[in-house]
C-alpha distance (Angstrom), angle and dihedral (degrees) to the residues before:
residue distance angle dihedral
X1 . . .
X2 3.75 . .
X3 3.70 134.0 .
X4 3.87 115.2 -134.4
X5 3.72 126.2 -179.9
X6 4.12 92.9 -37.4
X7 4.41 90.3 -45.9
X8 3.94 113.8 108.6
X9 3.61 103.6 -143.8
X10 4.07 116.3 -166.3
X11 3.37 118.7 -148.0
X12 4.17 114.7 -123.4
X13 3.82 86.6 15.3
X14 3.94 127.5 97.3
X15 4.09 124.0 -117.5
X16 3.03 108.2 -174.6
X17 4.78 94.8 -168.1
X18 4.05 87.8 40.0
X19 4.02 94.1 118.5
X20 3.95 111.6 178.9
X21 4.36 105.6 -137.8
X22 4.04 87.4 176.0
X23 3.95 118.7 68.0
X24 3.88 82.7 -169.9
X25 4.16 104.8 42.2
X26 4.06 95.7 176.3
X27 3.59 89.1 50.6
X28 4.32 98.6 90.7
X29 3.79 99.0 -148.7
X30 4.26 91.8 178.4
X31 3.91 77.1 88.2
X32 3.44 95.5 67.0
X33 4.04 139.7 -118.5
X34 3.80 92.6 -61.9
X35 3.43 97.0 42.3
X36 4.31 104.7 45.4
X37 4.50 80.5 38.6
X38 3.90 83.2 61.7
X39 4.02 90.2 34.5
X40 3.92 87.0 52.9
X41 3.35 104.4 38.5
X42 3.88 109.9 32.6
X43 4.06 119.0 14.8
X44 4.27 92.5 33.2
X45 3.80 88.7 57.6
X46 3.22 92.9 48.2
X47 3.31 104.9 47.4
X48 3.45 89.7 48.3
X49 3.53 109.6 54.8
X50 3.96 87.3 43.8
X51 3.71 97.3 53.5
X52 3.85 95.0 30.0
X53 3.98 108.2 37.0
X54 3.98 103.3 11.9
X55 3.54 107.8 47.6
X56 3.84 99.2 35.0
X57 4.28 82.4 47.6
X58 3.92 84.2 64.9
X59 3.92 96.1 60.6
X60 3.92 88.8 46.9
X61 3.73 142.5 -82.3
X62 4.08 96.0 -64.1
X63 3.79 89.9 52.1
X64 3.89 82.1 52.9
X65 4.17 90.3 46.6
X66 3.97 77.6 53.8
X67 3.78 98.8 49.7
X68 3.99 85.4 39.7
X69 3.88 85.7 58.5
X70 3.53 106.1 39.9
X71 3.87 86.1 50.7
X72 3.90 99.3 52.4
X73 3.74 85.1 44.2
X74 3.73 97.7 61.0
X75 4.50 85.8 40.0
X76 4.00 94.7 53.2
X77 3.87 86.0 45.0
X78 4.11 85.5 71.6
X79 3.69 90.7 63.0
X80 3.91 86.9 81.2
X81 4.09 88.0 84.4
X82 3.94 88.9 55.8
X83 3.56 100.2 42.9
X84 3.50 100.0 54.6
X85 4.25 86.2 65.8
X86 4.19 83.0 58.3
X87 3.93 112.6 95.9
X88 3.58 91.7 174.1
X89 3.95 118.5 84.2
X90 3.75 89.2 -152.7
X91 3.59 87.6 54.3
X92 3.50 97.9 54.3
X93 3.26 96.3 48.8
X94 4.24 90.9 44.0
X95 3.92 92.8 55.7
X96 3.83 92.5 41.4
X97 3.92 95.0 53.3
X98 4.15 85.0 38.9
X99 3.94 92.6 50.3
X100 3.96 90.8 36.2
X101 3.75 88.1 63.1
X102 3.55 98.6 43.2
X103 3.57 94.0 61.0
X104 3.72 95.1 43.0
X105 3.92 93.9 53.5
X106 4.18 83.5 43.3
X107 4.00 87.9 50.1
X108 4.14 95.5 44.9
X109 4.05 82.1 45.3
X110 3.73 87.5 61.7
X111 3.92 90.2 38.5
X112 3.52 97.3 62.2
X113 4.33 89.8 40.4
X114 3.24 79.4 59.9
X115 3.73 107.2 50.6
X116 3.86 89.4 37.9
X117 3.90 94.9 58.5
X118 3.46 91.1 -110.8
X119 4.04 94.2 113.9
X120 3.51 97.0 128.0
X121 3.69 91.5 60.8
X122 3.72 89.7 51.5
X123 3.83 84.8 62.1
X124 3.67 91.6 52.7
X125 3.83 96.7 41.2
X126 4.06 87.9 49.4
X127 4.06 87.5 47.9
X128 3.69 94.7 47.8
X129 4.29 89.2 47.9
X130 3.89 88.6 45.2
X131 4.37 93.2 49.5
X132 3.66 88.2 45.9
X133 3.63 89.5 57.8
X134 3.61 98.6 51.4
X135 3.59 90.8 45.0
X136 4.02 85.9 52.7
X137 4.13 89.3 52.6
X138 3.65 90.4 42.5
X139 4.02 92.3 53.5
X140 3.87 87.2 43.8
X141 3.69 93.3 49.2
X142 3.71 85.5 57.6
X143 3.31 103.8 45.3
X144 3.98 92.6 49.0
X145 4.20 83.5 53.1
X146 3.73 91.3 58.0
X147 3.90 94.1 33.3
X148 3.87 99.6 -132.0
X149 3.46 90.0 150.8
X150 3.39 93.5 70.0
X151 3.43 97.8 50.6
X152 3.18 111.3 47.5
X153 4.25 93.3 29.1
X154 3.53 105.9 -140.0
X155 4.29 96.5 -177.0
């Protein structure tokens, strides 16, 4: 069960009024821009990779599998903000198999960093992916002010 922005959504079950505002719901942006930038792109990769990749990698490589699971779980579960723009079933489907894939090959990335010795550059590699994603919401946030994507049509 989590708690969003005052809705209780249950996991497995259906809620039909839940409406997702965040695309990135572990990100706390009541800090501010400075503060959920630094949340996103430095302390949440961190944390991460060490409680998801390094400690799990410790045990042995199915604790790792486990850690590598758990994490793409809680990623793909972000697609929910996406989706809901989708009116097409195929779609939906489409961009969660796409997105689904692209965090598994991310995740076995950081598995075999991990297993190497090369964590730390896991943490760097997961940084630099998270900062370019901010920077891509930041440019989109800008262009949807100034409404070039209606002008010029890019879909």
């Amino acid at each position: 069960m989590f708690f969003i922005r005052g809705y209780v959504i249950r996991t497995g079950g259906y809620a039909s009024k839940v409406k997702l505002d965040v695309v990135e719901y572990l990100v706390p942006y009541q800090l501010g821009k400075f503060n959920s930038i630094a949340w996103t792109v430095l302390f949440a990769p961190f944390l991460e990779e060490i409680l998801f990749f390094a400690i799990p990698s410790m045990f042995g490589f199915w604790y790792t599998v486990t850690g590598l699971v758990t994490w793409a779980s809680v990623h793909i579960g972000r697609i929910a903000y996406g989706l809901r723009f989708m009116t097409s079933t195929v779609d939906r489907i489409g961009a969660t198999i796409s997105y689904a894939m692209f965090i598994s090959l991310h995740g076995w990335l950081s598995l075999w960093l991990w297993s190497i010795g090369f964590g730390l550059l896991s943490i760097v590699l997961h940084s630099l992916h998270n900062a370019l994603c901010v920077l891509t919401i930041v440019f989109a946030k800008r262009f949807e002010k100034r409404k070039y994507w209606v002008k010029y049509k890019i879909f």
